[in-house]
N, C-alpha and C positions, 0 to 999 in steps of 0.2 A: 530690250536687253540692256543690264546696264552696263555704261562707256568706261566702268574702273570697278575695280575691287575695293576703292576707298571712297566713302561716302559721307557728304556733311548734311543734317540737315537742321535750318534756318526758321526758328519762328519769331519773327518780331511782335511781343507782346506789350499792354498798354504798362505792365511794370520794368519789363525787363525782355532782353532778347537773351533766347534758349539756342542756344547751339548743341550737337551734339555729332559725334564720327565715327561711323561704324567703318569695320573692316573687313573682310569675309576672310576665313579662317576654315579650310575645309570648305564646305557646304554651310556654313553656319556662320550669320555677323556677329561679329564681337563688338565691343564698344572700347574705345581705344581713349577717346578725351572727351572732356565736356567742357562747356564756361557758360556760364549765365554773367549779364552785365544789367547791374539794373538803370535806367533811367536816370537823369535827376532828378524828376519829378513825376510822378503816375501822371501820363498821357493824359487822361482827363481830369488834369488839376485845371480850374478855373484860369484862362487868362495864359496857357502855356504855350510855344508854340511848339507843335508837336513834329513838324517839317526838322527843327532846328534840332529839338532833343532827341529826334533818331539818325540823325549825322552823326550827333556826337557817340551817340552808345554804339553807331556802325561802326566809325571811324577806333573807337577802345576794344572792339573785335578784331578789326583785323590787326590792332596791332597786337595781340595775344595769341592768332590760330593764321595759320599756314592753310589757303586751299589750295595752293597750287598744285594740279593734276590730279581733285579729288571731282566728284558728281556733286553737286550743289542744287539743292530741293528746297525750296521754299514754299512757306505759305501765305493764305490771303482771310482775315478774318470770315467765321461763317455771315456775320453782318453786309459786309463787304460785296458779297457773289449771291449765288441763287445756288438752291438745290430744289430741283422737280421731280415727281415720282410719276409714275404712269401704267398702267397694265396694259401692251401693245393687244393686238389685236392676231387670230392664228395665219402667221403666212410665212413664207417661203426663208431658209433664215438667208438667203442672198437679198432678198429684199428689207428685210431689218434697218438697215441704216439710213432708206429710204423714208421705209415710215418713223422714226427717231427722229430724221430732221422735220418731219411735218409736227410730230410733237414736239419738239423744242420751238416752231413758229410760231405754236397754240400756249408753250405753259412760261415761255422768258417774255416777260415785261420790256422788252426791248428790240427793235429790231434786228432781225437775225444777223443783217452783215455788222451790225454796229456791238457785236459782242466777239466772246472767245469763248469754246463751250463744246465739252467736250460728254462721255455719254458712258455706263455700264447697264449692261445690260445681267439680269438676275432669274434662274430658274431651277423648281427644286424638282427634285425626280420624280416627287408624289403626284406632284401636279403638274396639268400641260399648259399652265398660265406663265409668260412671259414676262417679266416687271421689265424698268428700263428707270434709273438714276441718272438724270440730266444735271450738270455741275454747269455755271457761266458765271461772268463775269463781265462787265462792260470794258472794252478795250481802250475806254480813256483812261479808266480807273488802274488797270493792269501796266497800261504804258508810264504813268505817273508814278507806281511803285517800281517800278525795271530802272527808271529813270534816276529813282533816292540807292540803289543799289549798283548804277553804275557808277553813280558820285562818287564812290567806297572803293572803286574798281572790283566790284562783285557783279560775275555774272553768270544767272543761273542756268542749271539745264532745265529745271522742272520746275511747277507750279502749282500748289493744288487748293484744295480747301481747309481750312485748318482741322474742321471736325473728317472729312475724311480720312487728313492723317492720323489722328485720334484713332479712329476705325480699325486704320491699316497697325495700328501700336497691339491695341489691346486685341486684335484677330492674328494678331501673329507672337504676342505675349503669353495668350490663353490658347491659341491654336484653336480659335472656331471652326467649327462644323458645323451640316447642318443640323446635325443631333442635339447642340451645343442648347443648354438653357436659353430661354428667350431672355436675352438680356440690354438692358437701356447703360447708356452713358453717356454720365451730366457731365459738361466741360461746365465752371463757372466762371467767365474770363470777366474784365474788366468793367463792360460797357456792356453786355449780350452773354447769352446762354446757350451751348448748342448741347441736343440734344439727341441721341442717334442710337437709334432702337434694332438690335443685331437679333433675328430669328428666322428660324428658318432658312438660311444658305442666304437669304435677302435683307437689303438695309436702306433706314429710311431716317431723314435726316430732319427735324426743325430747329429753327434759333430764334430765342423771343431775347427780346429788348430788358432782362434786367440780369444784373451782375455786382461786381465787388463795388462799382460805384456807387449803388446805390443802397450799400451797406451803410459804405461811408462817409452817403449825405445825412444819412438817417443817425447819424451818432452827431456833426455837424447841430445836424437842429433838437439833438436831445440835450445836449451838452452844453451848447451854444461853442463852441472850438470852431478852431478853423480849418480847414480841409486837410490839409499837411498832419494836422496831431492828428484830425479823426481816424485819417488812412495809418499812422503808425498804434493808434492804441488799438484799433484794426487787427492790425499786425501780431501785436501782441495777447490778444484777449483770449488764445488757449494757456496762455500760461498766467498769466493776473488774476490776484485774488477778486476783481471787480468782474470777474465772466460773467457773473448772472445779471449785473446792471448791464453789460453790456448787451448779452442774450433779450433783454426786457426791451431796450432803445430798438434793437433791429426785429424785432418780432411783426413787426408790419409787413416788412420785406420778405419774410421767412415764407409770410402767408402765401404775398404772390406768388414765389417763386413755386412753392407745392400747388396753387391751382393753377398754373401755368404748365407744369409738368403733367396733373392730371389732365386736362384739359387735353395736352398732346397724346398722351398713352390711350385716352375714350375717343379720339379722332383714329389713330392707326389701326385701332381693334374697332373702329365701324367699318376700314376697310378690309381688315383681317377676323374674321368670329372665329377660326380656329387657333386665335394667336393667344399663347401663352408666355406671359413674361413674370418673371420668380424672382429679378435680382436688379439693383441700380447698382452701376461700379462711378464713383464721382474722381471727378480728376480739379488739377486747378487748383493755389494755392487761398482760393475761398473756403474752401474743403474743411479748412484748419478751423475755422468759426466753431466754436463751444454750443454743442444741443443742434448744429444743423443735423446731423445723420440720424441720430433719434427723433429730430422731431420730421426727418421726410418718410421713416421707418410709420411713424403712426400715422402720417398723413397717405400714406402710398399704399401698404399693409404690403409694403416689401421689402426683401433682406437687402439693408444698405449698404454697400464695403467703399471704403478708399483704399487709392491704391496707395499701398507701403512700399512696395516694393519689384521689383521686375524680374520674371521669374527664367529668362532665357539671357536674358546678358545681366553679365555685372561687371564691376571696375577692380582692379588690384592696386595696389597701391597707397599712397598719403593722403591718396582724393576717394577713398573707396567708400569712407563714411559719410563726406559731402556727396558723392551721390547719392547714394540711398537716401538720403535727408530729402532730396531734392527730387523725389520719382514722380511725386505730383506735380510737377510743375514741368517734367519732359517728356513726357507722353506723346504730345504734339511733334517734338521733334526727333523723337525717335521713329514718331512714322513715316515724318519725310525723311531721316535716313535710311530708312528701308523699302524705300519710294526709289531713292537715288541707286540702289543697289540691283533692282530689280525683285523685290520679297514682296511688294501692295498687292493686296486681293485686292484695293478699287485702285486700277491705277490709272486716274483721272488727271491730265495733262491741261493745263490751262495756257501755256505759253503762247503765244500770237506763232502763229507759221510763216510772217515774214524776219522775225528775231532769232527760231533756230536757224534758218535758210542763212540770215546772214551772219550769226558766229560759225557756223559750217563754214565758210566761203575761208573766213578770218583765219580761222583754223587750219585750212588747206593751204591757204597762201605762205602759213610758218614753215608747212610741210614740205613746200614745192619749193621754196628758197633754199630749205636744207637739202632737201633732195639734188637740188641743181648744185651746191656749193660740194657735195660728196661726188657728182661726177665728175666735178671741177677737177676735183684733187685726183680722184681717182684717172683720170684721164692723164693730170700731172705727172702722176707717179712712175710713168715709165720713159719720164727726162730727168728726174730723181735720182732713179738708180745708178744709172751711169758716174753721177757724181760722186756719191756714199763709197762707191766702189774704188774712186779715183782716191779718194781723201785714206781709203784704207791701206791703200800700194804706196801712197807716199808717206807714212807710218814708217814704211820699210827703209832702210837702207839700200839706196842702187849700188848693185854689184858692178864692176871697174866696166867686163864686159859690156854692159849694156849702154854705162856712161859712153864708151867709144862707138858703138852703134847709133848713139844718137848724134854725136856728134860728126859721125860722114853723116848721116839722112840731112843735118842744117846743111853742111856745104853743097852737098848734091842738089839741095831743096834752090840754095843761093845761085847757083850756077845757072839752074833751068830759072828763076825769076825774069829772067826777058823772053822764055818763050811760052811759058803757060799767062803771064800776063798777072790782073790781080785777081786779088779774092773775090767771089763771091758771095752777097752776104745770104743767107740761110734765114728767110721771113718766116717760115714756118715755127724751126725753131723758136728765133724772137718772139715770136707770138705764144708760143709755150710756154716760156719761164713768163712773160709778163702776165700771163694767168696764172703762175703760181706766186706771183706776188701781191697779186689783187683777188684771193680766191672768195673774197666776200663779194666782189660786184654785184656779181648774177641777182645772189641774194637780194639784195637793196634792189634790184632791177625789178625782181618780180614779186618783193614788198610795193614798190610807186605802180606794180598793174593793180597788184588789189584794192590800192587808194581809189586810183582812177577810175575802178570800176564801182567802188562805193559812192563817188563822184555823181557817175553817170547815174548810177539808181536812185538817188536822190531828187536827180532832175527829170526823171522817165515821167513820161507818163504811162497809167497803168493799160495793160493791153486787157480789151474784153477777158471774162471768163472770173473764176470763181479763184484759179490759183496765182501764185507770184510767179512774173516772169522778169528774168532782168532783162537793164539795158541792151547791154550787151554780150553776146556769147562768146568766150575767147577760142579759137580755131587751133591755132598753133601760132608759135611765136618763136623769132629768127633772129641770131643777133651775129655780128662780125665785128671782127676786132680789126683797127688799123692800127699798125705800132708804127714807129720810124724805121723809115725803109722798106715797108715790106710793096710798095707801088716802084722799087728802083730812086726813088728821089731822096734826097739826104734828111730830108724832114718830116716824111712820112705821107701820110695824104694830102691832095691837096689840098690848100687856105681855106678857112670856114668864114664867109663874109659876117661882123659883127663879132667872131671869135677873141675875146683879152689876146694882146700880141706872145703873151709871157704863158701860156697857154696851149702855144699854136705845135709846139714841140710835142705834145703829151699825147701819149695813145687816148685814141677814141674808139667808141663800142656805138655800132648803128644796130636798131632795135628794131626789125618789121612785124607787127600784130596782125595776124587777121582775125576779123569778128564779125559776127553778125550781128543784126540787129532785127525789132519789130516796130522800131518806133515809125512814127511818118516824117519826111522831110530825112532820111538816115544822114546825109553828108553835110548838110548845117545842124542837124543835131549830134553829128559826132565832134565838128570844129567848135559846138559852142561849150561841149562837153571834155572829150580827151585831149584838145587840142589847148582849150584854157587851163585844163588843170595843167600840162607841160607847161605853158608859158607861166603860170604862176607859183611852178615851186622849181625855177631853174638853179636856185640856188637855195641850199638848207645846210642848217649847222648838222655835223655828224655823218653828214651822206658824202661818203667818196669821188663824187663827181659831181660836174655840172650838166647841169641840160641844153642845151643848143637851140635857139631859137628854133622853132617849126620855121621849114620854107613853107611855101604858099600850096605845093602840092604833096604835101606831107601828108594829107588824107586823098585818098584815092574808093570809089564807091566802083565794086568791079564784077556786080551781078547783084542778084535779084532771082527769089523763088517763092510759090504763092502754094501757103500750106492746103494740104488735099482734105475735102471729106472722109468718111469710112462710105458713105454714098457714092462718092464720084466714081467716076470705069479710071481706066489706069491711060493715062496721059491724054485726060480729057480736062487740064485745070486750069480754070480761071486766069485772065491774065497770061498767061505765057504765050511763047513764040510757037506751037504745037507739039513744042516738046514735050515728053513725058513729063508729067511734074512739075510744068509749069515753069523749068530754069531757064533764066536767063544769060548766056554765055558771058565770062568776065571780058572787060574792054579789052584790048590790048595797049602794051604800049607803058604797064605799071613801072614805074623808074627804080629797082634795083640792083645797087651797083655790083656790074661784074657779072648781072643775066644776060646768058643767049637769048634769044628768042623763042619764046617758048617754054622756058625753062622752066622748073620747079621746085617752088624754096621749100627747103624742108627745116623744122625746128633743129636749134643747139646751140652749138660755141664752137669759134677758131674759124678759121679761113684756112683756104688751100682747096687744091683741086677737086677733093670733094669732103672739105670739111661742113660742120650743120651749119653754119651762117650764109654758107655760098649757096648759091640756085644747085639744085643737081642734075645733073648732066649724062644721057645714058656717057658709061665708059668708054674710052677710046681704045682702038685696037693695042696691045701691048700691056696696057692700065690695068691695076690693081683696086677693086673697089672698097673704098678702106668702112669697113663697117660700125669703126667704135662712135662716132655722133646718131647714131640711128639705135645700137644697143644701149647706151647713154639715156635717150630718149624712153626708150621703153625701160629702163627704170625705173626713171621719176615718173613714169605714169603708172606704173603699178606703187610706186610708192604712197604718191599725192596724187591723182587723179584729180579732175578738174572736177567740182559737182555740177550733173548733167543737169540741162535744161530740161522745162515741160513744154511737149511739142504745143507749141500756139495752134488757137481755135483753127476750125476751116476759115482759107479765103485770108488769110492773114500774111501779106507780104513780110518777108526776110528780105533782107539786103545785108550784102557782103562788102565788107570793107577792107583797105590795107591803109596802115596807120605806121607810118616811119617816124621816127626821130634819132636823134646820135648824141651822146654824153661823152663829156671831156672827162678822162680819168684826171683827178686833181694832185700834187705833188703832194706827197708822204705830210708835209709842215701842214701845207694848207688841209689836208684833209681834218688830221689829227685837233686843229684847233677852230675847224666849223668856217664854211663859205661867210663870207659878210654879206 
C-alpha cells in the first residue's frame, strides 16, 4: 500500500535524470511536475567520470524539486539487475514462494544471500501453467547506488528495474489486459536495450548490449568527429537536411539492433507457440533516429508506434508542451511514480530489507520525540491555565472592596508568621514549569536513543537466521527530573563528581533504558556500545544539555531468557532455572534513585509520588493514583510505536539490561550558542 498520496519517481539515465510526481486525485494519479536535468556530458563519453557527473545532476535536482513527504521509487538499469522467467511446476499456492526461492538459487548467477531479489508470479485463466518473473540485483551494486543518493540526502522507499517500470507505464497508460494485443516494448537507453514483451496477462523481459552509444560511435568513425559532436549531430539528425547520411553511417547498428530483437521475439515464441504479437511500442529518446521505425517495421513485419504522447495524465500549464515533447523519454519514471503510489501491476521491490527496517526505526524515532514533546506540553498545560487566568483578572481594575480584603489577609498572614513558621517550597510544581521551559528535552533525549541504537547495530553481530535482528530491543524507558530544591537542599540534588562547578545549580534529567539484547558477552557489549557512544557525545553543539559521565554501574545486566522451540513442551527450555520459558529472575539490588524494594519503574516524565520517572508503588491508604504519566504513555505508543522485533531463532539467549545515565539541562546562553 502506498505511504502518501504524493509520489516521485527517479530515473537516473546515461543522458539525463527523469523525474517525475504524480498525485492521486480521486482514485486516479495526476501528474503534477516534471524536470529532466541533463548531464554534462552523456555517461558514456570516453574518459568521464560518471560517479562525479551524477552528483552533480543529483545535487541540480534537488535543488529544483521538493521531496519532502512524497514516496520516492527509483530505478536500476535493466544491464545492471537480472530478470529470470520460469514456468513453476502444479503445487500448492502456499507453497509457491518455496519453490520460487529454489528457482531463483537455479536461474540468479550469484549466490542467493549475496543478492536482493524479489519475485511475480503470472497466470492466465485459460491455462493452469504458473510463470514466475524473478527481478535481482547484487547487493554491493544496490548498496553503491543507495549510497550516490544518500550523498544528495535522497532516500528511497522503492527500487525496481527500469524496464519493469517501463511495463508498469505503458500497462497502466494502455490499461492492459489479458485480451490486450500481444505487444513488445523497445526501451533504447544509452548503453543496452531492454525489451519486454506484454501477452497474455504475462511478461517477459531481455536486455541486450546495444543502444544510443553505439549510434554514436558509428557516426564517430564514419565522420572521423569526436564523441561530443557525433552524440549532438545524434541529437539532431530528425531534423537536419543531412538525415540520410546519417541514416547510411548508422545502418550497421540498425541491423543489430533488428536481429537482436528478432532473435528475442523467435526465443519467447519457442517458449510460447500460441503467442501472438501485432505491435512494437518504442520508447527512449533513440526513437527520434530518422528511418529506425520503418526500417524495424520491414525488419519485424510489425506495426511500429512511438510513443507521442500519454493518454491518462497530462500537464496543464506553461510546462504542458515541454511535456508532451518529452513522453518518450518518461515512460520510465512515470512507472516508478506509479510504483511509489501503489498503481504497478509488477510490483517488484529490490530494496535490501536491512535499509527499509532501518529508515522505519529513523522515522519512528522523529515520531516518538514529537509524541513525547506533545505530552510534554499537554501534561504542562494544566499549570498554564492558572496563569492565562491570572494575567486576565489583572486586566481588571480591583474594586476598593477587595483592595481592603487583601490588605487584612497581609496583616493577619504577618501576625501568624511566628506560628505557621516558613514556606514550603512546592518541588512538584518547580518541576512543572521547568518542563515547560525545556519542552524540547525529551525530544533530543529520545533523538541520542535512536543514535545509540544505530551505534549499537553497527557493531552487532549478526544473530543466526535469515532475517535482521537488532542490537538492542528497547523495553520502556524512565526519566526524572531533579530541579533545585526538590530533595529539600538549597541546590538541588546532590554534587555530580567531575560535574563543571558552574553547572552544579542546573536541573538534571536521569534517563533509566531497559533493553534487551541477543548478542553474547550482553554487559561488555552493552558498555563497549551505549556506554561509549554516552561518553563520546557528552557534549554537542545545538543539544540542550550535557551528558554526565557514566558511573561504573551505569549498566546493570538483570536477567536472561532462552528463546523456545514451536517443538519444545511448555517450560521445558534450554538453559533456564526450570522455569517456564527458560527466565532468569532479574538481580536485585538495581540502583534507582528513590526505589522501594521491589519497586517498579514505569515509563515517562516528572517526579513525585507517583509521577513516570519514579518507581511505582502500590498506593497508600488515603492516596490518590494520579493516572496522567501512564495515559501520557499510552499515547505515544499508539502514536509512535516502537517497530517490534523478530522473535530470535530457538535456543537463542536474551539478556535484559538497565542502562542509566543523567544530563545537565544547560543555561538558555550556553545552549543557544552550542556546548564547546
Amino acid at each position: 500500500m502506498p505511504s502518501s498520496s504524493v509520489s516521485w519517481g527517479l530515473e537516473i539515465g546515461a543522458g539525463a535524470i527523469k523525474a517525475l510526481r504524480l498525485e492521486l486525485s480521486g482514485n486516479e494519479p495526476r501528474v503534477t511536475d516534471f524536470v529532466i536535468v541533463p548531464h554534462i556530458k552523456v555517461l558514456s563519453t570516453p574518459g568521464l567520470d560518471q560517479n562525479d557527473a551524477l552528483r552533480v545532476a543529483l545535487g541540480s535536482l534537488m535543488s529544483q524539486v521538493d521531496l519532502a513527504g512524497a514516496s520516492i521509487a527509483v530505478s536500476v538499469p535493466g544491464h545492471a539487475a537480472f530478470a529470470r522467467f520460469a514456468k513453476l511446476p502444479p503445487v500448492e499456492p502456499k507453497k509457491v514462494p518455496d519453490i520460487v526461492k529454489f528457482e531463483a538459487v537455479q536461474q540468479i548467477p550469484f549466490p542467493i544471500d549475496q543478492v536482493e531479489w524479489d519475485y511475480q508470479t503470472f497466470a492466465n485463466a485459460d491455462s493452469p501453467d504458473v510463470e514466475v518473473g524473478i527481478f535481482a540485483i547484487t547487493r554491493d551494486r544496490i548498496m553503491e547506488r543507495l549510497q550516490l543518493y544518500e550523498d544528495v540526502g535522497i532516500v528511497p522507499d522503492q527500487v525496481t528495474l527500469s524496464p519493469v517500470a517501463a511495463y508498469n507505464a505503458l500497462a497502466h497508460d494502455l490499461a492492459f489486459t489479458e485480451s490486450t494485443p500481444g505487444t513488445i516494448i523497445l526501451d533504447i537507453g544509452t548503453t543496452s536495450t531492454d525489451l519486454i514483451i506484454a501477452e497474455a496477462g504475462r511478461v517477459w523481459i531481455r536486455t541486450f548490449p546495444i543502444g544510443g552509444h553505439h549510434f554514436t560511435e558509428a557516426l564517430v568513425n564514419a565522420f572521423s568527429i569526436t564523441y561530443p559532436k557525433a552524440e549532438k549531430l545524434k541529437r539532431e539528425a530528425e531534423n537536419t537536411k543531412h538525415a540520410r547520411q546519417i541514416f547510411q553511417a548508422m545502418r550497421p547498428v540498425f541491423g543489430d539492433l533488428a536481429q537482436d530483437v528478432q532473435r528475442s521475439i523467435g526465443f519467447y515464441q519457442s517458449l510460447h507457440k500460441e503467442a501472438k504479437l501485432e505491435r512494437l511500442i518504442g520508447i527512449g529518446s533513440t526513437f527520434r533516429l530518422p528511418g529506425l521505425r520503418k526500417y524495424l517495421k520491414q525488419q519485424l513485419s510489425l506495426d511500429v508506434f512511438r510513443m507521442e504522447q500519454f493518454k491518462r495524465i497530462s500537464l496543464d500549464g506553461p510546462k504542458a508542451g515541454e511535456f508532451q515533447a518529452n513522453t518518450l523519454n518518461l515512460v520510465t519514471a512515470y512507472g516508478l511514480a506509479l510504483q511509489g503510489l501503489g498503481f504497478a501491476t509488477l510490483d517488484a521491490n529490490l530494496m535490501p530489507t536491512s535499509v527499509i527496517r532501518g529508515a522505519m526505526w529513523r522515522r519512528k524515532v522523529k515520531w516518538f520525540g514529537l509524541a513525547a514533546g506533545v505530552a510534554v506540553a499537554a501534561s504542562g498545560a494544566m499549570f498554564i491555565r492558572p496563569f492565562i487566568d491570572s494575567t486576565a483578572v489583572a486586566d481588571n481594575p480591583v474594586p476598593p472592596a477587595v483592595r481592603q480584603l487583601v490588605s487584612d489577609v497581609q496583616r493577619e498572614k504577618a501576625a501568624a508568621a511566628d506560628v505557621t513558621g516558613g514556606v514550603t517550597t512546592n518541588a512538584a510544581a518547580a518541576e512543572a514549569l521547568s518542563l515547560l521551559e525545556s519542552r524540547d528535552i525529551i525530544a533530543h533525549v529520545v533523538a541520542d536513543l535512536g543514535s545509540m541504537m544505530d551505534a549499537a547495530n553497527a557493531k552487532a553481530a549478526k544473530v543466526p537466521g535469515p532475517d535482521f535482528h537488532p542490537a538492542f530491543v528497547v523495553k520502556s524507558m524512565a526519566t526524572r527530573i531533579h530541579v533545585p530544591g526538590d530533595d529539600g537542599s538549597p541546590d538541588g540534588a546532590p554534587t555530580v563528581p567531575g560535574l563543571d562547578p558552574a553547572l552544579a545549580s542546573q536541573p538534571r534529567i536521569t534517563i533509566t533504558l531497559e533493553v534487551s539484547t541477543t548478542q553474547g558477552d550482553p554487559l561488555p557489549f552493552a558498555i563497549t556500545t551505549l556506554e561509549a557512544w554516552l561518553k563520546a557525545n557528552k557534549k554537542r553543539p545545538n543539544v540542550p544539555y550535557e551528558i554526565i559521565e557514566p558511573s561504573r554501574n551505569s549498566i546493570v545486566l538483570t536477567g536472561s531468557e532462552v528463546a523456545k522451540g514451536p517443538e519444545s513442551p511448555e517450560g521445558a527450555q534450554p538453559g533456564g532455572r526450570g522455569d517456564a520459558g527458560g527466565f532468569v529472575p532479574p538481580r536485585t539490588g538495581v540502583n534507582i534513585p528513590g526505589a522501594r524494594p521491589g519497586a517498579i519503574v514505569m515509563g515517562g516524565q516528572g517526579e513525585g509520588p507517583r509521577g513516570g520517572g519514579s518507581p511505582y508503588q502500590p498506593p497508600q491508604p488515603g492516596e490518590r493514583l494520579d493516572q496522567n504519566a501512564a495515559a501520557a504513555l499510552d499515547n505515544i505508543k499508539k502514536l509512535a510505536p516502537l517497530p517490534g522485533a523478530l522473535p530470535p531463532p530457538p535456543g537463542t539467549v536474551t539478556s535484559s539490561l538497565s542502562v542509566t545515565w543523567t544530563v545537565v539541562i544547560l543555561p538558555k546562553a550556553a545552549s543557544a550558542g552550542g556546548a564547546s
